[in-house]
C-alpha positions as CSV (number, residue, x, y, z in Angstrom):
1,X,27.4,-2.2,2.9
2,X,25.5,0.3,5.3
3,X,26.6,0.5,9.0
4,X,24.3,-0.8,11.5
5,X,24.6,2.3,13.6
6,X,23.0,4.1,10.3
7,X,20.2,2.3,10.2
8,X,16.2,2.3,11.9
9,X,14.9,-0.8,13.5
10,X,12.7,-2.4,15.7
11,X,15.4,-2.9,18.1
12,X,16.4,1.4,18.4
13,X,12.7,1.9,19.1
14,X,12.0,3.6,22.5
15,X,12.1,1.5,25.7
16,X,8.4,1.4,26.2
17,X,7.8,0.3,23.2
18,X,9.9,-2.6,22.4
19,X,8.6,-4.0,25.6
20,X,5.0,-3.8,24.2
21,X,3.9,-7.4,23.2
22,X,0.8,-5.8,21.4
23,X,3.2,-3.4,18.2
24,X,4.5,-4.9,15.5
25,X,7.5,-4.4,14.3
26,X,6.3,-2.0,11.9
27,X,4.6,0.2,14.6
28,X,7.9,0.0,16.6
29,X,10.3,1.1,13.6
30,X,7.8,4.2,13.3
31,X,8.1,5.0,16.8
32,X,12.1,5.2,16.2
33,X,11.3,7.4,13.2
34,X,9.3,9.8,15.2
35,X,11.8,10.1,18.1
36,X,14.7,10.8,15.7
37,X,12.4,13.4,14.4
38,X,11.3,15.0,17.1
39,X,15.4,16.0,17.4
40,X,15.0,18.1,14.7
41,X,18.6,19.4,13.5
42,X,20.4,17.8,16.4
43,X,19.1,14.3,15.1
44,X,22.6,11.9,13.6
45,X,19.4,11.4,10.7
46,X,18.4,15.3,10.4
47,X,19.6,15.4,6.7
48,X,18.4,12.0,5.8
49,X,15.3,13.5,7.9
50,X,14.9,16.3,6.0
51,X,15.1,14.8,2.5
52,X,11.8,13.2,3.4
53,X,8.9,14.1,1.6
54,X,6.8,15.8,4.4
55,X,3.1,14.5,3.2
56,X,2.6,11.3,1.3
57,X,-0.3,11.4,-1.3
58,X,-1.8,7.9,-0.8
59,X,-5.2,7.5,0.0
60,X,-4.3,6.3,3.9
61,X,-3.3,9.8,4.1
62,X,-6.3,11.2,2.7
63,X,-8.9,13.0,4.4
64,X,-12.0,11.3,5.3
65,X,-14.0,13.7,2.9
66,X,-11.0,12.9,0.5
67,X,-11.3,9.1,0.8
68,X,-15.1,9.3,0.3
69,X,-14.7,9.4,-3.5
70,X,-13.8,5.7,-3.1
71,X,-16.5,4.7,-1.6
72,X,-18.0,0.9,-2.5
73,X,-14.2,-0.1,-3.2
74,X,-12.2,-2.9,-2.2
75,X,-9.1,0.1,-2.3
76,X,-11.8,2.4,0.5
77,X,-12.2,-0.8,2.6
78,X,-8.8,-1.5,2.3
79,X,-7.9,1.9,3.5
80,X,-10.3,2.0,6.5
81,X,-8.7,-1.1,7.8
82,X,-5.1,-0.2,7.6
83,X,-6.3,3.2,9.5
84,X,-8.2,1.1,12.1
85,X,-5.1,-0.8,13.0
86,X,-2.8,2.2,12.6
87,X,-5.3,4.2,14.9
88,X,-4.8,1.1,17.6
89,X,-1.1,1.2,17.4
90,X,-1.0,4.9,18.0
91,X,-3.4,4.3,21.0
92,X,-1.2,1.6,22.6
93,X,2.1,4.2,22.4
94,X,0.1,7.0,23.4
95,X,-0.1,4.9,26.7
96,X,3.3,5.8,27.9
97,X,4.7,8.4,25.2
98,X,5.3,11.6,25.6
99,X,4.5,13.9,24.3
100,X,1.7,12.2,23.3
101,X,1.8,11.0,19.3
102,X,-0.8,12.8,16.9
103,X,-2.6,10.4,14.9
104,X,-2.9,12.6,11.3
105,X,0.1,14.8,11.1
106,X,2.7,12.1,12.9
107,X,1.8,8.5,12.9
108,X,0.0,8.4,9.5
109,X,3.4,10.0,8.3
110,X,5.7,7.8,9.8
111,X,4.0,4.5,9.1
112,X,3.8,5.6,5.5
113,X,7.6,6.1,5.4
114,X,8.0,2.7,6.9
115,X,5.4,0.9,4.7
116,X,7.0,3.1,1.6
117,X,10.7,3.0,2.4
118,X,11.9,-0.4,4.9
119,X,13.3,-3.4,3.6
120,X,12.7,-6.6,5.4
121,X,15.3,-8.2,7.3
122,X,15.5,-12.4,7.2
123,X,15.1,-14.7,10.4
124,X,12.3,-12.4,11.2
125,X,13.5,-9.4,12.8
126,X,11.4,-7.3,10.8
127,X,11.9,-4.0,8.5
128,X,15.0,-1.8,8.2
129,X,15.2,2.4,7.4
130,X,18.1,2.3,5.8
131,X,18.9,5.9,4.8
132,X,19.9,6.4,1.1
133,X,19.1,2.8,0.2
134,X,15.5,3.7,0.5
135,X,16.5,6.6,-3.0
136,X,15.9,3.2,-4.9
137,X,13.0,2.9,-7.4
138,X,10.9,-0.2,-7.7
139,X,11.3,-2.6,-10.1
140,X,9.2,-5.4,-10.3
141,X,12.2,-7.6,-12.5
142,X,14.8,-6.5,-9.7
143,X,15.6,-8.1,-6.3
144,X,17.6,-5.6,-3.7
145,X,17.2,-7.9,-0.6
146,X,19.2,-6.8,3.1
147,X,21.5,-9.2,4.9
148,X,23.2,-9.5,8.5
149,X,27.0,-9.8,8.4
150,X,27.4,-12.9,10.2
151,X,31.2,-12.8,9.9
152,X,33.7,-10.9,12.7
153,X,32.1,-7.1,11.8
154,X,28.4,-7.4,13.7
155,X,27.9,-3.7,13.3
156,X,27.7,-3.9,9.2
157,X,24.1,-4.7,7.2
158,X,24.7,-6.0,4.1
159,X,23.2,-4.5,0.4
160,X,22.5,-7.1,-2.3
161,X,22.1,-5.3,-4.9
162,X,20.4,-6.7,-8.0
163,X,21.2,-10.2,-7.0
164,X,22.0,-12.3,-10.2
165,X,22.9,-9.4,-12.0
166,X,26.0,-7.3,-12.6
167,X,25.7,-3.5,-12.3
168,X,27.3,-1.3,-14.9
169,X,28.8,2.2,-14.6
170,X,25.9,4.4,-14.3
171,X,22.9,2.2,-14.5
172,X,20.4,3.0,-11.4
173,X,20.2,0.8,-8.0
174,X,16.4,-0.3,-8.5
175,X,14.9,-2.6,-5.6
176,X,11.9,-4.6,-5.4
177,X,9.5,-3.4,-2.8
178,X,7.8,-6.8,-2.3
179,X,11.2,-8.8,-1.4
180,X,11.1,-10.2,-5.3
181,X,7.3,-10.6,-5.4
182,X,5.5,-8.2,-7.8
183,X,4.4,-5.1,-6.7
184,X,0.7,-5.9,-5.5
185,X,-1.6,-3.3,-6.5
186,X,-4.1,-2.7,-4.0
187,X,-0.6,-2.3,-1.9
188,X,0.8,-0.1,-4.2
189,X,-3.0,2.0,-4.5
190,X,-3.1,2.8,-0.3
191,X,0.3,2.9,0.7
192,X,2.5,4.5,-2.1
193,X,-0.7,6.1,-3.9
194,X,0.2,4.3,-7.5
195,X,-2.1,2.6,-9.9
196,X,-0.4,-0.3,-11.4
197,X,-0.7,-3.0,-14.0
198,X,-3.0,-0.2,-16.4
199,X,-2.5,0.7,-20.2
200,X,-5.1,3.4,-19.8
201,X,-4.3,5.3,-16.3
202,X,-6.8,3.1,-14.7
203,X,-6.5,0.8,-11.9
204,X,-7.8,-2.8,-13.4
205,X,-8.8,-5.9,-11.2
206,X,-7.3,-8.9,-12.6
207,X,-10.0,-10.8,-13.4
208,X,-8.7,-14.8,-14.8
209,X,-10.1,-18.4,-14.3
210,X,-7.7,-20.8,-13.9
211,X,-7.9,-24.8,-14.6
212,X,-6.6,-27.6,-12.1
213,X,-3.2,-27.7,-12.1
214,X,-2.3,-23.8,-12.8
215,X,-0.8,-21.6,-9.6
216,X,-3.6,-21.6,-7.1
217,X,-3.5,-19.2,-4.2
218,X,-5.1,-20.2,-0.7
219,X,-8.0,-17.2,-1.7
220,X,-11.1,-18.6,-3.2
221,X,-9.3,-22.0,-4.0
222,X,-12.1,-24.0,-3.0
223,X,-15.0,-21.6,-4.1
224,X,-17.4,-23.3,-7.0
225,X,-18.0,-21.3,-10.3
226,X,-21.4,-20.4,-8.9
227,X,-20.0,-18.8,-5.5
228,X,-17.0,-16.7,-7.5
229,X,-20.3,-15.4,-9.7
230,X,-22.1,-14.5,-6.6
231,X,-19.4,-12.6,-4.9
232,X,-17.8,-10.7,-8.0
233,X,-21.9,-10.0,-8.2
234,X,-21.8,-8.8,-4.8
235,X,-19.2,-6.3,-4.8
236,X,-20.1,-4.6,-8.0
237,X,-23.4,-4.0,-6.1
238,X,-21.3,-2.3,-3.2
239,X,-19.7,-0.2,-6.1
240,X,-23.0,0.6,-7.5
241,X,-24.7,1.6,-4.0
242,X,-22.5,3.5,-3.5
243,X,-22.8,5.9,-6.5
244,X,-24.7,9.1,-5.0
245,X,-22.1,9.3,-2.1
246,X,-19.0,9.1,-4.3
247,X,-20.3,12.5,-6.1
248,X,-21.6,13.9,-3.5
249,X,-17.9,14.1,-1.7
250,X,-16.6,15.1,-5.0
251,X,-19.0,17.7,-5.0
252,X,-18.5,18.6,-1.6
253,X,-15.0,18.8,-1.8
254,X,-14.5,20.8,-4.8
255,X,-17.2,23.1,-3.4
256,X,-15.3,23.4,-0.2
257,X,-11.6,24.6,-2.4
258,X,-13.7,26.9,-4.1
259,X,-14.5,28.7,-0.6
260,X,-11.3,28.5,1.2
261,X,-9.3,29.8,-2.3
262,X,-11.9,33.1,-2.9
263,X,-9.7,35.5,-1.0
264,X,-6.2,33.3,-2.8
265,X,-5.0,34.7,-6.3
266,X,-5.0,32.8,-9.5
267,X,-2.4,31.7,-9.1
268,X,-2.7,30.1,-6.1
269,X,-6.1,29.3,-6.7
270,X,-4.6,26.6,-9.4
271,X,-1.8,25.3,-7.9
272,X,-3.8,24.5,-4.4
273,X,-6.2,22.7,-6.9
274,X,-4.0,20.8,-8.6
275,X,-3.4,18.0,-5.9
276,X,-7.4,17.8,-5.5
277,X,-7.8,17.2,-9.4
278,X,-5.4,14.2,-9.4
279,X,-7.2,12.6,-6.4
280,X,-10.5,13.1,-7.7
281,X,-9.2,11.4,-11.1
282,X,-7.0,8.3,-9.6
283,X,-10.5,7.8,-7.0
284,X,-12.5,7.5,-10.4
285,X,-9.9,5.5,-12.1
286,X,-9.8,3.1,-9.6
287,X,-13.9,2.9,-9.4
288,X,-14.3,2.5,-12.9
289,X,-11.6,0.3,-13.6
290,X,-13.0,-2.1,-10.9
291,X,-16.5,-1.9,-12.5
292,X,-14.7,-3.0,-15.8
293,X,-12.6,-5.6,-14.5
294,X,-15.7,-7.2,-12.2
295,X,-18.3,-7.2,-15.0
296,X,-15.7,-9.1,-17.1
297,X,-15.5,-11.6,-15.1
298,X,-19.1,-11.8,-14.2
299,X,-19.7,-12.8,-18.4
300,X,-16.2,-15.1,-17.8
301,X,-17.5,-16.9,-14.9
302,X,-21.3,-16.9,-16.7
303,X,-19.5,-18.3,-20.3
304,X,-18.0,-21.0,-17.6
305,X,-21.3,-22.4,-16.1
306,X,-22.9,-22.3,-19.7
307,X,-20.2,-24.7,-20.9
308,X,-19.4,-27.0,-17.4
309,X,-22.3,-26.4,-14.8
310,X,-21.1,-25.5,-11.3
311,X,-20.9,-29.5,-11.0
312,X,-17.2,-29.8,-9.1
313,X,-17.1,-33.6,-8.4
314,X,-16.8,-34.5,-11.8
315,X,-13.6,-35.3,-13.4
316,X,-14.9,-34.1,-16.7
317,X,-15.1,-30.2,-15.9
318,X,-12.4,-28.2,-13.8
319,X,-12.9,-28.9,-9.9
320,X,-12.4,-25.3,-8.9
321,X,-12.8,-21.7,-10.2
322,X,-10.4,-19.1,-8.8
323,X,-10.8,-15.7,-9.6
324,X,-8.8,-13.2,-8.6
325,X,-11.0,-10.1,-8.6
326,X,-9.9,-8.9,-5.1
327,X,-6.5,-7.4,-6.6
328,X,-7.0,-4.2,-8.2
């Protein structure tokens, strides 16, 4: 069990912005996180605090010129979206905080840790920081969910920990990230900076076709054979357009390390240029594993139409083609 005093909610945030009607829980969890911070050693959290990781390597903390190399992506759109509404959130605090909040070097940070590290709390009272739980690695076959203690002690949140499954001596506390769901990967790409379900350190769409009566999510349900073709047709032309401008930021950027590391030694001149290399080769991963996954199911969908026509009112061929080329 972890103490209720020990943990980050919506409910600790700052005055102000609990009363906002216009944060989410979320934004108001990050707005605790940056108040305990701003403490700094006299924080209760300072050494919980300080075992953070200062910077987060996901592309929602990339630079601009960083994020470029993704360009044409569902994982770039992705990105600008979650900034957008981050950027918002930051504007509605800034309204009465002070000092005022710094978009890059504070709120990106802090709604990373909460995105990265929170559990969610049942009957809707959002995500939990609950130090040391949050050491946990993910585990997609693992289910670590957080309870209230509804008995006489209110102050106590409860840790299920691997429900179903008896722990052993020495085996890790692993937690699932999604509340028991798999990990989803364009999740996992923007906020934690992973690439996921890969056997070749590429980040694949899954790219299936499933018949009446197999799991059917509310995306693209209804769409005909012929409307899956033109969309997955669609956005491989968005990847595609988008070509020159992906090298050119690679370009620019490597071009830019080269000037700012002339007066560096070797030394440092390879170890600042390490982080750059990685990004530069998960932005082309995930580019070229989208291609892959979207021209395979262009010929699936095209195999599809050859055989049954687009013709969904008869009983004879499937009524509905479902595709799910938006997960990387």
């Amino acid at each position: 069990t972890i103490p209720r005093s020990l943990c980050l909610t919506a409910r600790d945030a700052p005055s102000w912005a609990i009363e906002s009607t216009e944060l989410s829980l979320g934004a108001k969890v990050a707005a605790r996180l940056l108040a305990e911070r701003r403490k700094g050693s006299i924080s209760r959290f300072y050494v919980w605090l300080s075992s953070l990781p200062a910077y987060l390597d996901a592309p929602v903390a990339w630079s601009d010129n960083e994020a470029a190399m993704l360009q044409g992506s569902r994982a770039f759109r992705a990105r600008r979206d979650i900034r957008d509404e981050w950027r918002t959130e930051t504007r509605i605090l800034n309204a009465k905080a002070e000092p005022r909040i710094d978009f890059e070097s504070e709120y990106v940070w802090a709604r990373l840790i909460v995105a990265s590290r929170s559990y969610e709390l049942p009957e809707g009272l959002g995500p939990v920081l609950a130090p040391w739980l949050d050491l946990a690695n993910h585990d997609d076959e693992c289910f670590l969910a957080l309870d209230i203690d509804r008995g006489p002690s209110t102050g106590v949140i409860f840790a299920l920990v691997n429900e179903g499954e008896i722990k052993k001596k020495g085996q890790p506390v692993t937690a699932n990230y999604c509340g028991g769901r798999p990990m989803d990967p364009l999740k996992a790409l923007d906020i934690f900076g992973w690439l996921v379900n890969n056997r070749a350190d590429f980040c694949r769409i899954r790219s299936n076709i499933y018949r009446l009566g197999d799991p059917l999510d509310a995306i693209f349900a209804t769409l005909s054979p012929l409307s899956v073709l033109s969309e997955a047709n669609r956005l491989l032309q968005l990847l595609d357009d988008a070509s020159f401008q992906r090298e050119q930021a690679e370009r620019d950027l490597l071009l830019t390390q080269v000037k700012q590391s002339t007066a560096s030694s070797t030394i440092t001149k390879t170890n600042t240029a390490l982080p750059l290399t990685n990004r530069i080769a998960m932005a082309k991963s995930v580019v070229q594993g989208e291609r892959r996954a979207l021209l395979a199911l262009i010929h699936a969908v095209q195999e599809h139409i050859r055989i049954y026509g687009d013709d969904v009112s008869s009983s004879s061929s499937p009524p509905t083609v479902r595709a799910n080329f938006y997960e990387l």
